[in-house]
C-alpha positions in Angstrom: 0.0 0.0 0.0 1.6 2.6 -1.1 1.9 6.3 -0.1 -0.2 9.4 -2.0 2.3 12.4 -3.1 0.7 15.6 -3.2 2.0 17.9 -5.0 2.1 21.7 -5.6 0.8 22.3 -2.3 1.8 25.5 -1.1 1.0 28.1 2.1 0.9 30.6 -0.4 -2.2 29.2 -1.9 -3.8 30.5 1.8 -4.7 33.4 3.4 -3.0 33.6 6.0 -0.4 36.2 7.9 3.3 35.6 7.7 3.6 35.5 11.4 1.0 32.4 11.2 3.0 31.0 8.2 6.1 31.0 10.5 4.2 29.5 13.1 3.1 26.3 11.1 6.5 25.6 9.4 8.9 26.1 12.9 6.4 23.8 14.2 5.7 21.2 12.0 7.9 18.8 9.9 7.5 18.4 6.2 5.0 15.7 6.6 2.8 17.2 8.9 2.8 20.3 6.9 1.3 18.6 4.3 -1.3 17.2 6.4 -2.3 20.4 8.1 -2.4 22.5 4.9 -4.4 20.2 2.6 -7.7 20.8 3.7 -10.5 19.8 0.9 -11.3 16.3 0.5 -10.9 13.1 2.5 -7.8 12.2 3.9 -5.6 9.4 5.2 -2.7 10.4 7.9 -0.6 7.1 9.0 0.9 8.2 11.7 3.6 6.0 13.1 4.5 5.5 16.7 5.9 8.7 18.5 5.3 11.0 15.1 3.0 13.6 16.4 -0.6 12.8 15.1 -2.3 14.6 17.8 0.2 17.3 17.2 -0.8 17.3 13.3 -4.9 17.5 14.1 -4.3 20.2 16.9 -2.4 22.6 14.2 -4.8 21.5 11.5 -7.6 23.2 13.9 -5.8 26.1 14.3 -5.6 26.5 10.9 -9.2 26.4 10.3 -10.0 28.9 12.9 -7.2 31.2 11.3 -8.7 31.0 7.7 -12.3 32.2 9.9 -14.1 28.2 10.0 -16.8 28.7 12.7 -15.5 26.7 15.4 -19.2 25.1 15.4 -17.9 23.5 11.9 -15.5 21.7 13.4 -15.7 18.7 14.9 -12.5 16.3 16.1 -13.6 13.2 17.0 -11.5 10.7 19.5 -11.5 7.4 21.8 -11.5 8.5 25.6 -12.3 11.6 28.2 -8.4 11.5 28.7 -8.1 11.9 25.0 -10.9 14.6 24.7 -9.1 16.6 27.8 -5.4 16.7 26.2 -6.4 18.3 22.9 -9.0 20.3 24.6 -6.3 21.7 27.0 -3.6 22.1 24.0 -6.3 23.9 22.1 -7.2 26.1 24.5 -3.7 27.2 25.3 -3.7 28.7 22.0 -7.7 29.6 21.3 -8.8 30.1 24.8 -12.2 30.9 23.2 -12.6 28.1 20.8 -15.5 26.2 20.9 -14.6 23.5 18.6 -16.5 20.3 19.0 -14.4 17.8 20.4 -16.3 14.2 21.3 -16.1 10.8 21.6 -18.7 8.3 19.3 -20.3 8.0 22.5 -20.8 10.9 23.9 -21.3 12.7 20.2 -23.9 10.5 19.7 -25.4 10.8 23.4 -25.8 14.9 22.7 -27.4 14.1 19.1 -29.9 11.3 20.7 -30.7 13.7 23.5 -31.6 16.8 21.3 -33.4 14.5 18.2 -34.5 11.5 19.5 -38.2 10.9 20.3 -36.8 9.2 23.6 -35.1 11.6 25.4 -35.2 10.2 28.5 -33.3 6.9 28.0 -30.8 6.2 30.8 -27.2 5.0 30.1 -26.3 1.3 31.0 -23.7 1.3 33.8 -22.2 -2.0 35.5 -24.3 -1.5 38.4 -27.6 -1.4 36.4 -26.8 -4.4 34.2 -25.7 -6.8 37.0 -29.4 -5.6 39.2 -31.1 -6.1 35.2 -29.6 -9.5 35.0 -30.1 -10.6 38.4 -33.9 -9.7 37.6 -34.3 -12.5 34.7 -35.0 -15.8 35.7 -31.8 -17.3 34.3 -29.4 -15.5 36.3 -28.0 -18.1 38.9 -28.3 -20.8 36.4 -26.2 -18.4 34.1 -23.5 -18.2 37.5 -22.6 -22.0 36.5 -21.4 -21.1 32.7 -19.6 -17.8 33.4 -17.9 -16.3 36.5 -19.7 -13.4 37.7 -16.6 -11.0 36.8 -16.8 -12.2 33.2 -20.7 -12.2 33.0 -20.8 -8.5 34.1 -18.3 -7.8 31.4 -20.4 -9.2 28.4 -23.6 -7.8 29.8 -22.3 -4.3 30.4 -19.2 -3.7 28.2 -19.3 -5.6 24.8 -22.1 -6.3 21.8 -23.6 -9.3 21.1 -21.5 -10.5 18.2 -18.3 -10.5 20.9 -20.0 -12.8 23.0 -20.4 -15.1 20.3 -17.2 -14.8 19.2 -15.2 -14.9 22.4 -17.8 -16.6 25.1 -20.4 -19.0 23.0 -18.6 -20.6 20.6 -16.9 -23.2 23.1 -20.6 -23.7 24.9 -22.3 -26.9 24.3 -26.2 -26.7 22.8 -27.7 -26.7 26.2 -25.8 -24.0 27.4 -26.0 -22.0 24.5 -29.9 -22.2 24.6 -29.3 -21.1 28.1 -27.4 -17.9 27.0 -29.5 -16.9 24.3 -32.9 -17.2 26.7 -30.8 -15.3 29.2 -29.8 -12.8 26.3 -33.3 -12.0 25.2 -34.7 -11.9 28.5 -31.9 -9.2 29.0 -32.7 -6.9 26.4 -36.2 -6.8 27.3 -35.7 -5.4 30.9 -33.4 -3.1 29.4 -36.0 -1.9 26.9 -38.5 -1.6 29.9 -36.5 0.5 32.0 -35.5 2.7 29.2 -31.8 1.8 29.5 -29.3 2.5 26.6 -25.9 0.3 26.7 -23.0 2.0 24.7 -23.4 0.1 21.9 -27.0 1.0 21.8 -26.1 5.0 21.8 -24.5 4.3 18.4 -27.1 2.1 17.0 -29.7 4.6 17.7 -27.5 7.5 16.2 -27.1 5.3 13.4 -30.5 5.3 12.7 -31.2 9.0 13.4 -28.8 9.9 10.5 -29.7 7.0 8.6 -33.3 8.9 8.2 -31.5 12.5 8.0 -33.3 13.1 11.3 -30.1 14.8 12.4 -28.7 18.4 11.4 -25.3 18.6 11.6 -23.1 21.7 10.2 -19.6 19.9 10.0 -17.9 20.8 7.6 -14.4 19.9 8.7 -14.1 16.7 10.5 -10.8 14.9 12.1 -10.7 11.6 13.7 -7.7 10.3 16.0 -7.1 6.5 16.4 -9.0 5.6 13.3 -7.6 1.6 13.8 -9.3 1.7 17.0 -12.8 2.0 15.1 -15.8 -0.8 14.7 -17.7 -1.2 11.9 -20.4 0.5 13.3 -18.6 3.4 14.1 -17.5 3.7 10.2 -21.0 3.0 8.8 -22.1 6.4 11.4 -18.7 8.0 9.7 -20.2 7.6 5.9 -23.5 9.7 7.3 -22.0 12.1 9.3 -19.3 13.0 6.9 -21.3 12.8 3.4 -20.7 16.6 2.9 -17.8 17.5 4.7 -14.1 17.4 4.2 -12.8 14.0 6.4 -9.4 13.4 7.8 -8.7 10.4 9.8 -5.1 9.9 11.7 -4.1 6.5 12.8 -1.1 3.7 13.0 -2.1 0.1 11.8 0.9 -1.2 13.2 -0.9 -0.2 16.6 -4.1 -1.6 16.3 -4.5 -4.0 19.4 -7.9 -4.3 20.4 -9.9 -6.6 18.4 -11.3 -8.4 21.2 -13.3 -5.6 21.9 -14.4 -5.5 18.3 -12.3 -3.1 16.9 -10.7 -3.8 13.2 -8.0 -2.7 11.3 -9.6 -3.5 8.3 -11.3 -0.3 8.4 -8.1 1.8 8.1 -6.6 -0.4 5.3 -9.4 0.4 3.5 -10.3 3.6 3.9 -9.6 4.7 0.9 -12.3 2.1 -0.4 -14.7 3.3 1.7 -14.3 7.3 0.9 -13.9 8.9 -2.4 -10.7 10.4 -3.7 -8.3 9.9 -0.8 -5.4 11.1 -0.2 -2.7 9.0 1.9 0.1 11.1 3.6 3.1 8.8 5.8 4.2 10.5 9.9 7.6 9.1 9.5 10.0 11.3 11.7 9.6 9.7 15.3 10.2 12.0 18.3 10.2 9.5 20.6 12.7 7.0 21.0 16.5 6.6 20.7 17.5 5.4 17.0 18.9 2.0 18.1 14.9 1.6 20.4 13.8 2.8 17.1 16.1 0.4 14.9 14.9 -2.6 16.7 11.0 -1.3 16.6 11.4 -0.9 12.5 12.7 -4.6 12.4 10.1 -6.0 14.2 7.8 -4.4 11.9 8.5 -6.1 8.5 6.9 -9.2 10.6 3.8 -7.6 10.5 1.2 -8.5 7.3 -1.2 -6.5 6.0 -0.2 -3.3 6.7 0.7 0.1 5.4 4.5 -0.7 5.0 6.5 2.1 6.7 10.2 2.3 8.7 10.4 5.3 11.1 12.8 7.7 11.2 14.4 9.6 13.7 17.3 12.4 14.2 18.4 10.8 17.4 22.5 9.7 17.2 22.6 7.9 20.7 24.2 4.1 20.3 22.7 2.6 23.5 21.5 -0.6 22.2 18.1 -2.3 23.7 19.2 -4.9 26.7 18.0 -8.2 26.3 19.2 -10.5 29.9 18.5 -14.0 30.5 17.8 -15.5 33.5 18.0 -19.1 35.5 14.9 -18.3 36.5 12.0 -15.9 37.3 13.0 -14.9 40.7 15.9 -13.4 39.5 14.5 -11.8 36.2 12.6 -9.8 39.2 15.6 -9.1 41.4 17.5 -7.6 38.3 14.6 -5.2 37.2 14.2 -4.0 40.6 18.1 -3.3 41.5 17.8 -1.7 37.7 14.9 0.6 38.6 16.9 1.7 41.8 20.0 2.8 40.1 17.8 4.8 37.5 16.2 6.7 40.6 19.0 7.0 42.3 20.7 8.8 39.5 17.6 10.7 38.2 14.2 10.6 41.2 12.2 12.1 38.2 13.0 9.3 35.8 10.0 7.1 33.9 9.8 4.2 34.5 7.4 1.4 32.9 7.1 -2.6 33.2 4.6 -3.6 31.1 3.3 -6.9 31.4 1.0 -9.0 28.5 -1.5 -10.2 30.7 -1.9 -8.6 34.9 -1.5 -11.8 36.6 2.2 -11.7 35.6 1.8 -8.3 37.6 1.4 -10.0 41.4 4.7 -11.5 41.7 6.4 -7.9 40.6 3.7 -6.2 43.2 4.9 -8.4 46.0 8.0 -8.2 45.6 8.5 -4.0 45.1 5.7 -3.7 48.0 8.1 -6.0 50.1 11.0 -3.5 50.0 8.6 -0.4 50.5 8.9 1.1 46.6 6.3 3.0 45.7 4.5 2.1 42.3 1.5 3.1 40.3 -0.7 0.8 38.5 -1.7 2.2 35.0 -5.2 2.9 34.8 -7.7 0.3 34.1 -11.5 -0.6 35.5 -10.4 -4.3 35.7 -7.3 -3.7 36.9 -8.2 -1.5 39.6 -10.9 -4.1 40.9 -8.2 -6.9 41.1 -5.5 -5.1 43.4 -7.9 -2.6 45.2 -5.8 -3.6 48.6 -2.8 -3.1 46.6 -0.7 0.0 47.1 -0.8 3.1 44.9 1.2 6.6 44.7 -0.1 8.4 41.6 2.6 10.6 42.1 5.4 8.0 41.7 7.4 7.6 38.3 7.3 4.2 38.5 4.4 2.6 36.4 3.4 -1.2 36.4 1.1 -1.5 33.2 -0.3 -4.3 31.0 0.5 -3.3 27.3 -2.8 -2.6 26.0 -3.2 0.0 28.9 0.0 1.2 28.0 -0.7 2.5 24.4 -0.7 5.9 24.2 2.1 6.4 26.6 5.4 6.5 27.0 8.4 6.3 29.7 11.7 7.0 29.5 13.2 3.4 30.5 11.1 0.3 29.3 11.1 -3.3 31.0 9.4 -6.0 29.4 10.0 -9.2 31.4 8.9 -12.7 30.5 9.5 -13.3 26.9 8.6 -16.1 26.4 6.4 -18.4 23.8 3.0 -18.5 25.3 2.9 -15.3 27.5 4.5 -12.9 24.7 2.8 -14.0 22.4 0.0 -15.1 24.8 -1.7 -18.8 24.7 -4.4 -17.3 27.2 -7.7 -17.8 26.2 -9.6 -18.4 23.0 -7.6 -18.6 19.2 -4.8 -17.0 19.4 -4.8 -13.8 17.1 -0.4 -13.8 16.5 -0.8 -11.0 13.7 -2.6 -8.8 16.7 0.1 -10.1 19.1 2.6 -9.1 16.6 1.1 -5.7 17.0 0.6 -5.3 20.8 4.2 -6.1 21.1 4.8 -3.6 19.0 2.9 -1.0 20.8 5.7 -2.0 24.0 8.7 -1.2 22.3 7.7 1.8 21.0 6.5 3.5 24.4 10.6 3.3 25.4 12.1 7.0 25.0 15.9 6.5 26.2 16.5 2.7 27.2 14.8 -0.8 26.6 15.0 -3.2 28.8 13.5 -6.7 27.8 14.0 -10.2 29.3 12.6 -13.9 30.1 13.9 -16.5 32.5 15.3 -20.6 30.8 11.4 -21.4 32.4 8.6 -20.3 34.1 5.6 -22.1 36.1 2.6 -20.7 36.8 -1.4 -21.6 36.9 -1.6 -21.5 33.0 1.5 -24.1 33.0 5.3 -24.5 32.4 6.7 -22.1 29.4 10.2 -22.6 28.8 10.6 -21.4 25.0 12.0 -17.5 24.0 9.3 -15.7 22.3 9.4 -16.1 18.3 9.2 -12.3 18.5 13.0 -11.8 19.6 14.5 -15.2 18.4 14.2 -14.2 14.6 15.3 -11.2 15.2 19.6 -10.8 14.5 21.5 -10.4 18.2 22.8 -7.7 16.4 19.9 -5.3 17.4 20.4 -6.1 21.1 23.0 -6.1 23.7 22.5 -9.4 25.1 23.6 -10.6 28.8 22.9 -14.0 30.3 22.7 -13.1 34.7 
């Protein structure tokens, strides 16, 4: 898949000041110049790791409001509230007064539902309300022998119907199945009754509401962050809301990592499939990582199929090659990353520092073990997470981060540890069919969050609940020792 060039694109085609014009090129590269300036028609930013996409849509809405587009035109569309705060505060740094639309799906679609719909009085689904619905049906207990109740408050509250099919039912025998299905229906009628609205129903109603242009929307300039963390529903609500305005959607398919919430990355490879007349521009530079972090993140890559083939680049010149250490055994792959962590605070208290594991039980033992010597930690932020160590300690203030690597996208530290490489945890065995091309990905996602060093690691075995795993993970064996500096402790 190859790269759109544009060509005779120039800020002398726009109105704009020479002090703004300054503004734009001192603070964008080449690349994101391009991205900002090109305004009319739909457009595809790639944005690699550490490149500055939300950089490139922040200046792009600057430029809008400069050229006089109504800040009610404009609508930047992204996953989270954290998400939503960031650009909101970067914005506002520079337009205190802008009023630019900035929403997830969600809650875009909760504002348009509350303003259009004929019920405007639905309630939003919460964890609490689906387990008192469920508990209601008749099925409930009977429904406590299939699942666990952690996991059945999960499918009832957090994901669609297709995902429990795909993840939960498919290993259910016929009885069972019949079971859930009953349970299912019974379900959605309570929730109908009670005028209750899940997530997935806010966008299913939206849907609908622009389906039967129901819904008045003035945007004429729309920008989407994370576009490979879309569903298919979210795209089919994309074609309606952006039929008559200029579309630019910013995303890394080498970072796509959450399928099993029914996410997929087929929507970003073809976008331009979807949308007419597209325009593909590369984020190449990386401002990031070290060049040899960097190095090692761009060989990994060409394992990856079906992508938007890319290798970062990056003006760092530092030489410090990622550490790759092997260890008798897991107690001392612990004792090594904690004496590590020690002599990076001792020499710099404000230094980051993440451990990102693939899966949080591989967390406890680390917990243990840093809560037995009285170091203060932070556990990266996650509902689930937070429910399982809720007597565990926490300092928010702390540079030291534990974090499973799907929580850890999005962020970065400046010294990395990823421990336990080994076949069956990285990539993980856990669970239903193992998805490699999204593991491939997700261990992706942890090299690249590594600014200055890289620390990653595995002990000759490992026993735990899941079983004995004793093989180095495919992902660093086929990979030359040349990338690494490689010590055996």
């Amino acid at each position: 898949m190859n790269e759109t060039h544009l060509k005779n694109i120039s800020l002398k085609n726009l109105d704009l000041s020479d002090n703004f014009k300054n503004f734009l090129i001192n603070n964008l590269n080449f690349d994101q110049l391009i991205a900002v300036i090109n305004l009319n028609g739909h457009f595809l930013i790639i944005a690699g790791a550490g490149s500055g996409k939300t950089r490139t849509i922040i200046y792009r809405a600057f430029l809008l409001i400069e050229l006089k587009v109504p800040s009610k035109n404009i609508l930047i569309l992204t996953f989270t509230r954290k998400a939503i705060n960031e650009i909101k505060i970067r914005i506002n740094s520079f337009l205190p007064d802008s009023n630019i639309c900035i929403e997830t799906f969600h809650s875009l679609a909760y504002k348009y539902l509350k303003k259009y719909s004929q019920n405007k009085y639905f309630k939003i689904l919460t964890v609490d309300d689906a387990l008192i619905l469920a508990k209601k049906t008749s099925l409930y207990e009977e429904l406590l022998k299939i699942f666990s109740k952690d996991i059945l408050i999960k499918i009832i509250s957090l994901t669609s119907s297709s995902l429990l099919k795909e993840y939960y039912f498919k290993k259910l025998d016929e009885k069972s199945k019949t079971l859930v299905i009953n349970f299912f229906n019974n379900f959605e009628i309570l929730k109908k009754t009670e005028n209750f609205y899940s997530f997935n129903d806010l966008l299913l109603q939206f849907y609908k509401l622009l389906n039967l242009n129901l819904i008045t929307n003035n945007f004429q300039y729309i920008m989407i962050d994370e576009y490979q963390d879309t569903d298919n529903l979210q795209v089919d609500i994309l074609k309606l809301l952006a039929k008559n305005s200029n579309l630019m959607v910013v995303g890394d398919d080498y970072q796509s990592i959450y399928g099993f919430k029914g996410t997929s990355m087929e929507n970003i490879l073809n976008f331009s499939n979807e949308f007419s007349n597209v325009k593909t521009i590369i984020l190449k530079e990386n401002y990031r990582s070290t060049y040899p972090i960097l190095n090692l993140s761009n060989e990994f890559s060409k394992k990856l199929k079906y992508c938007f083939r890319k290798s970062l680049i990056t003006k760092d010149t530092s030489l410090k090659k990622p550490n790759l250490n092997i260890f008798k055994n897991h107690f001392n792959e612990i004792s090594f990353i904690f004496e590590k962590v020690k002599n990076i605070l001792d020499l710099n208290p404000n230094a980051t520092i993440g451990i990102l594991f693939r899966n949080f039980i591989y967390m406890e033992e680390f917990i243990k073990f840093f809560e037995s010597s009285n170091t203060k930690f932070n556990i990266a932020s996650n509902p689930f997470l937070e429910n399982i160590f809720k007597n565990k300690f926490y300092n928010t203030n702390t540079t030291l981060t534990f974090s499973t690597i799907h929580s850890s996208k999005g962020l970065e530290w400046d010294y990395v540890f990823i421990p336990l490489l080994l076949e069956g945890i990285i990539p993980s065995s856990i669970g239903d069919a193992l998805n490699l091309e999204e593991e491939k990905r997700l261990f992706y996602v942890a090299l690249t969050r590594a600014k200055k060093e890289l620390f990653l690691s595995y002990p000759l075995s490992f026993y735990s609940d899941f079983g004995l795993f004793k093989t180095p993970s495919q992902f660093i064996e086929n990979i030359n020792s040349s990338f690494f500096n490689i010590k055996r402790g």
